[in-house]
NUSEDO-79420 format. One record per residue (C-alpha): residue number from 0; residue in one letter; x, y, z. Coordinates in steps of 0.05 Angstrom, whole numbers, plus 5000, padded with zeros to 4 digits. Each point is the difference from the previous one (the first is absolute). Layout:
<sites>
 num residu   c1   c2   c3
 NUM      a    X    Y    Z
...
</sites>
This chain:
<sites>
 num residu   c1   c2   c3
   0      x 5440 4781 4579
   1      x 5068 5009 5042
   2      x 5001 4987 5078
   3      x 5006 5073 5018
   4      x 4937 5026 4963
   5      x 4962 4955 5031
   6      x 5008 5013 5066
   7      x 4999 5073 4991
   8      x 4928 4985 4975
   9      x 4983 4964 5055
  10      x 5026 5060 5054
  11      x 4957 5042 4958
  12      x 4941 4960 5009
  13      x 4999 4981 5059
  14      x 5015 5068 5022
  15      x 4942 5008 4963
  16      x 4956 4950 5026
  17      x 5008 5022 5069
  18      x 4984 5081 4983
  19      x 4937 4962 4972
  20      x 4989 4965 5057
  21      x 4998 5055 5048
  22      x 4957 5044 4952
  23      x 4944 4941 5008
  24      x 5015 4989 5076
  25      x 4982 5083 5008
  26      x 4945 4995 4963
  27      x 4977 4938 5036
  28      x 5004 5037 5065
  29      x 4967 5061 4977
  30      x 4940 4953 4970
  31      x 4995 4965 5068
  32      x 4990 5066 5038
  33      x 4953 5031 4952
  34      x 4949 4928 5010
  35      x 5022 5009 5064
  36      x 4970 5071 5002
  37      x 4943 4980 4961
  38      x 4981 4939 5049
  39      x 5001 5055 5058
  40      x 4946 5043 4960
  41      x 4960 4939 4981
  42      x 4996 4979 5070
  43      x 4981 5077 5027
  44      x 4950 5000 4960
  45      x 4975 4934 5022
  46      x 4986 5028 5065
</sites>
């Protein structure tokens, strides 16, 4: 495998590592505010 292959693969990867990353760090965000939506009910209803 020549030099320059290589490291276009690894642009391309790690390019594509961090789209991946953010994809997971949205929809870590958007779980944390739906429990954090759910807590709120569970505790209204607590009351």
């Amino acid at each position: 495998m020549n030099h320059k292959l290589l490291n276009k693969t690894l642009k391309k990867t790690n390019r594509d590592l961090r789209i991946e990353l953010k994809r997971v760090i949205v929809e870590l965000k958007y779980t944390q505010a739906l429990f954090k939506l759910l807590e709120k009910k569970v505790k209204e209803k607590e009351k």
